[in-house]
C-alpha positions in Angstrom: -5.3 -9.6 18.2 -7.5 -12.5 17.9 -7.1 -16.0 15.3 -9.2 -17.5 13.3 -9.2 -19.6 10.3 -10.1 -17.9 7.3 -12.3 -20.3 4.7 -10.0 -19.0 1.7 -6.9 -16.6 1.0 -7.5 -15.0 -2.7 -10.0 -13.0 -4.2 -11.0 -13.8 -7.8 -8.1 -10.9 -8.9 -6.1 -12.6 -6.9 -5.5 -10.2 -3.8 -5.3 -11.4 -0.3 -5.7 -10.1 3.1 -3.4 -12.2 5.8 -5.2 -9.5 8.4 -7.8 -7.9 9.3 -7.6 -4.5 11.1 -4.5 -2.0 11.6 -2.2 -0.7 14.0 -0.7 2.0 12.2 -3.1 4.5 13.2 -3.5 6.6 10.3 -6.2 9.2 11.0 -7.6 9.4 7.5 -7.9 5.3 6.8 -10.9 3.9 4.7 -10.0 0.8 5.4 -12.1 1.9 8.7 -15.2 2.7 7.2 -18.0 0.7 7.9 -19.0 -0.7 4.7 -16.2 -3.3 5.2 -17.9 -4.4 7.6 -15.7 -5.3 10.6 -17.3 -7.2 13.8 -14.6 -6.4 15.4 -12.8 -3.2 17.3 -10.1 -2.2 14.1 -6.8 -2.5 16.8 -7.4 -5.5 17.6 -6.5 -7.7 14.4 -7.8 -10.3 12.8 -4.9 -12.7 11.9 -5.9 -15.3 9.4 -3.7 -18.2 11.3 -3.9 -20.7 8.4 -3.2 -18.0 5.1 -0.3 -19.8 4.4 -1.8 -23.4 3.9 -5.0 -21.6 1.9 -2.7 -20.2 -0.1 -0.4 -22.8 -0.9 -3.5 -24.8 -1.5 -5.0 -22.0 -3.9 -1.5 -21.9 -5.7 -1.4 -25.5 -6.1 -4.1 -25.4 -8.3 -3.8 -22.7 -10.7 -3.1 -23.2 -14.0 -1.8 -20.4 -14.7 1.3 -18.7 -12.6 0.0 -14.6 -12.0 0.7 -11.9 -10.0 -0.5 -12.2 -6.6 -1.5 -8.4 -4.6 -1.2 -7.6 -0.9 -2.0 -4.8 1.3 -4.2 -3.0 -0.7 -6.6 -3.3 2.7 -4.3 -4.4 5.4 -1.0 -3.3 5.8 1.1 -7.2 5.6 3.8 -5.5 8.0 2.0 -4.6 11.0 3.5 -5.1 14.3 2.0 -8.0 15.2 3.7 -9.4 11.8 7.7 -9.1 13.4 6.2 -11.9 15.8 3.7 -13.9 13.9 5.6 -14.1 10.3 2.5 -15.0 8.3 3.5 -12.6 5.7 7.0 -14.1 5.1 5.8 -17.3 5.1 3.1 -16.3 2.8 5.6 -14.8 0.3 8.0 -18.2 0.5 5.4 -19.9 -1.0 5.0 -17.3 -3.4 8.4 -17.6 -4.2 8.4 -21.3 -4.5 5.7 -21.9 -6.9 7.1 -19.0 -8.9 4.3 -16.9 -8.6 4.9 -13.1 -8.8 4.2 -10.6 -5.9 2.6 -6.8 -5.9 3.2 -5.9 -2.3 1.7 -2.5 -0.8 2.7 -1.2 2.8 4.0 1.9 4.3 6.6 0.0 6.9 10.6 -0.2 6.7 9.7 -3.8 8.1 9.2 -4.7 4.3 13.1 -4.6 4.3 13.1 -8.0 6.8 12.1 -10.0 3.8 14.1 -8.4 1.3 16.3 -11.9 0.6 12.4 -13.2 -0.7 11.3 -9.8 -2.5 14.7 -10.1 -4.4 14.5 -13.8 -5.1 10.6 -13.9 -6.4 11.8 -10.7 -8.7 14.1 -13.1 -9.7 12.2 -15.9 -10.8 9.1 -14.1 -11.4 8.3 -10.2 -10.5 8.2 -8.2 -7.8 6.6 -5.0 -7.6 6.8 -2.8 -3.7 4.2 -0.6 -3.2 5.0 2.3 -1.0 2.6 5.1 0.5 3.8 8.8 0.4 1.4 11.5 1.2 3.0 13.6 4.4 6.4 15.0 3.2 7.0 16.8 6.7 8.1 14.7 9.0 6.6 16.4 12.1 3.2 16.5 10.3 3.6 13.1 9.4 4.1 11.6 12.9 0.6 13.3 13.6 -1.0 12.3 10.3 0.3 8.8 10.3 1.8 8.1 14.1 2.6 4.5 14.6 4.5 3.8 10.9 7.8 4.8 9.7 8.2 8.2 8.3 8.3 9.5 4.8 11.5 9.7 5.3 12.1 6.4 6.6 10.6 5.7 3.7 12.3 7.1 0.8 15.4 5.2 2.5 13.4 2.0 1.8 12.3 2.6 -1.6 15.8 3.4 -2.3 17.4 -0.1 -0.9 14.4 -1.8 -3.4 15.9 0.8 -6.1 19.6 -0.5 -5.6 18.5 -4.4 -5.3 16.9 -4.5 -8.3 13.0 -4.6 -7.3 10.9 -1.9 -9.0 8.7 0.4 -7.2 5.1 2.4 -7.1 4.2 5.3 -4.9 0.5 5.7 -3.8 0.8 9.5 -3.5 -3.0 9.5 -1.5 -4.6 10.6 0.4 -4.2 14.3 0.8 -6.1 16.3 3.5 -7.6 19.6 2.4 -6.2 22.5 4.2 -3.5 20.4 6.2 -1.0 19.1 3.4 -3.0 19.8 -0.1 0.0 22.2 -0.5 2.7 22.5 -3.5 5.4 22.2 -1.2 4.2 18.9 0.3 3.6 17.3 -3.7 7.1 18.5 -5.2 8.7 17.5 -1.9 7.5 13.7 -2.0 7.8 14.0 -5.9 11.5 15.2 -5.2 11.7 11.1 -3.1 10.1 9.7 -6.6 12.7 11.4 -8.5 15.7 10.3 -6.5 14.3 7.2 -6.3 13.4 5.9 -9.6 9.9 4.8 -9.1 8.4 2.9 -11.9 5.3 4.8 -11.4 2.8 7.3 -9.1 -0.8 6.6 -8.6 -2.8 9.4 -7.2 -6.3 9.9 -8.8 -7.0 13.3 -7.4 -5.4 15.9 -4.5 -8.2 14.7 -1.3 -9.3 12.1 0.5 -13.1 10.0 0.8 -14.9 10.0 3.9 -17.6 7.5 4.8 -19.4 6.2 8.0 -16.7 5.1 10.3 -14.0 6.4 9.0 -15.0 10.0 9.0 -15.9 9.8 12.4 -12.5 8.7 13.3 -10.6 11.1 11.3 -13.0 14.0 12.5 -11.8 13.3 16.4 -8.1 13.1 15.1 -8.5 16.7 13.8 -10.5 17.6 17.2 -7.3 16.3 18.9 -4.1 17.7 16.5 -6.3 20.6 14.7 -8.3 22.5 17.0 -11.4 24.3 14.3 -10.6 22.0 11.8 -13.3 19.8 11.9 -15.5 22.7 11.6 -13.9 23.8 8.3 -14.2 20.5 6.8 -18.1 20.6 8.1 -19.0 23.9 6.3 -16.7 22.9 3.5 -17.7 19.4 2.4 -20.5 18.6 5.1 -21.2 14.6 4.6 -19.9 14.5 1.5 -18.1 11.2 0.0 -15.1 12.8 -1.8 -13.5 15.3 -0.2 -11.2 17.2 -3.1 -9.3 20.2 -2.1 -9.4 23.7 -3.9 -6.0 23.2 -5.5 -6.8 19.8 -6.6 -6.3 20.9 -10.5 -3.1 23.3 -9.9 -1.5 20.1 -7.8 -2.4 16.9 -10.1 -0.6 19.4 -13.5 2.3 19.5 -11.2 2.2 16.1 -10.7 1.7 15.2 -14.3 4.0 17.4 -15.5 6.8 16.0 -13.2 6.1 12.5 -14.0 6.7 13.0 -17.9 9.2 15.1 -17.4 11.4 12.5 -15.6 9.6 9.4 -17.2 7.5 8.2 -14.6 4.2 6.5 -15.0 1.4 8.6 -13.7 -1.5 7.0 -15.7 -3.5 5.2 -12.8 -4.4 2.4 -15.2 -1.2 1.7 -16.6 0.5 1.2 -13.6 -2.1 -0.8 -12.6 -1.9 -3.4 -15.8 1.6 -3.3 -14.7 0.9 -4.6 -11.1 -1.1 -6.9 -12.7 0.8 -7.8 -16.3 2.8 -11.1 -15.3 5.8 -12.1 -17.0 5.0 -15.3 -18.9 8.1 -16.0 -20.5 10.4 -15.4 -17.4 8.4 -17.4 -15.1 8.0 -20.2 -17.5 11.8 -20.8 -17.8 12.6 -20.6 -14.6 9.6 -22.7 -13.0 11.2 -25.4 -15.8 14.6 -25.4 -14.5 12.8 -26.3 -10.8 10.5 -28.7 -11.7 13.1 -30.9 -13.6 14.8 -31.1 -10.6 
């Protein structure tokens, strides 16, 4: 990993990226591709050493308390976080200035800052965003090798459930002719369930491939899934969005399973919902603290 001092935290809907680059190793990650344009190999992270001072700073002087989003990029519990701590320090200031949190990541490590997580849900909102696309586990150590399991990760999502801090499953991506099966969906819909997620986002059954990426997840398959990459090559050739053939049969199942149980499947509302910040609540309580 390498430091360097970022000229601002927050992007104008408020998101923020503490680093740069990932060590999870996921073979189907966009966040490789090269239209993000990375000057840098994508192991060896880019830490953003003063996040915490831009962000108090960009906190400070907001009129307005709102929601503030993380990991949509980067994953905020990487490794390199259990030693560097910019994340927790990020989300004390957070909780400080009573700001609400939408927090995305696909590590138990999430469950180190659960004291903050339960206190900004507290004061504000806090909204854990959790990644679920492999429901075996031995296909998920190959699919997603240096992160905890889905498994590991249904335990998490149910220690938010029982301290009080809703959740969202990211149910993406799915590869095409891997784990676009039914058994896959209604077994990481069967985690949703038990779990009590607020809601699901997952905009189709497949996954986008673009320059840098592709080439990266095209190896992976060389490596795991000998012919594979040839399927996907007469299949899809260069092509941006990669859907699988069952995409239709698998997305009703999905749908169907959300109403049925009352989870949120529309993509947009669960995303006003990341984003909806409780006035009211935030108001009272960021009162009571600045009186003292």
């Amino acid at each position: 990993m390498h430091f360097v001092d970022a000229k601002g935290i927050l992007s104008a809907e408020n998101g923020m990226n503490i680093y740069r680059g990932c060590t999870h190793g996921c073979i189907y990650c966009d966040s490789r591709s090269r239209c993000y344009q990375f000057t840098h190999d994508f192991e060896d992270i880019e830490v953003k050493q003063n996040a915490p001072q831009l962000l108090e700073q960009a906190l400070r002087s907001k009129r307005k308390r709102c929601m503030i989003g993380t990991g949509a990029m980067c994953d905020p519990y990487m490794h390199c976080e259990m030693e560097l701590g910019l994340t927790r320090r990020c989300l004390e200031i957070i909780d400080e200035y009573g700001f609400g949190l939408a927090i995305q990541t696909k590590s138990d490590r999430i469950l180190r800052d659960l004291d903050l997580l339960k206190s900004i849900n507290r004061k504000a909102k806090c909204v854990v965003q959790i990644t679920m696309t492999t429901f075996d586990e031995a296909l998920c150590k190959i699919v997603e090798p240096h992160v905890a399991t889905t498994a590991r990760r249904f335990e998490v999502l149910e220690i938010l459930r029982e301290n009080g801090i809703p959740t969202v499953v990211w149910m993406t991506p799915f590869l095409p002719f891997i784990n676009d099966t039914r058994e896959n969906i209604e077994g990481i819909l069967d985690y949703c369930i038990r779990a009590k997620v607020y809601g699901i986002i997952c905009f189709e059954v497949g996954l986008t491939l673009r320059q840098g990426n592709r080439e990266y997840f095209y190896e992976a398959l060389d490596q795991h899934f000998p012919g594979m990459k040839g399927r996907y090559h007469r299949k899809y050739g260069y092509a941006y969005e990669v859907t699988s053939d069952h995409n239709e049969e698998l997305m009703h199942i999905i749908r169907e399973k959300c109403r049925e149980k009352g989870i949120e499947s529309d993509a947009s509302k669960v995303f006003s919902y990341l984003h909806e910040f409780p006035e009211n609540r935030g108001f009272e309580q960021m009162s009571l603290f600045d009186a003292l």
